[in-house]
Steps between C-alpha positions, in 0.01 A plus 500: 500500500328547176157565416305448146222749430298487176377798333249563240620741200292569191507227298734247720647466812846513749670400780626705700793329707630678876778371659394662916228731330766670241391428149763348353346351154215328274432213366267505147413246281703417200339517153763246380471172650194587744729528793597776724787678588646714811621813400725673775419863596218676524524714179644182270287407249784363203702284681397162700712340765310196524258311276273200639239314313338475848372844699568304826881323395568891425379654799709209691821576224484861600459439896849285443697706269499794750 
């Protein structure tokens, strides 16, 4: 089971995805096309896994893809 929880930083915001409490990821918001992406592991910050126009499509894309 996943869970979603935003959190506020300075100047923005993140994701913060758990897969049974273990943080396992974050989703931000892409500068590019004004989407969002997943990026796997809790330290990853360069490389997304997933990209999604739509918070809620990604949430669902990442719930399926693991």
């Amino acid at each position: 089971m996943f869970t979603f929880k935003q959190l506020d930083l300075l100047g923005g915001w993140i994701v913060q995805v758990r897969k049974q409490g273990i943080h396992v990821g974050n989703i931000r918001r892409t500068t590019l096309d004004s989407g969002y992406a997943y990026y796997r592991g809790k330290d990853n910050q360069l490389t997304a896994s997933l990209h999604n126009a739509s918070l809620d499509e990604l949430k669902k894309a990442i719930e399926k893809a693991s």
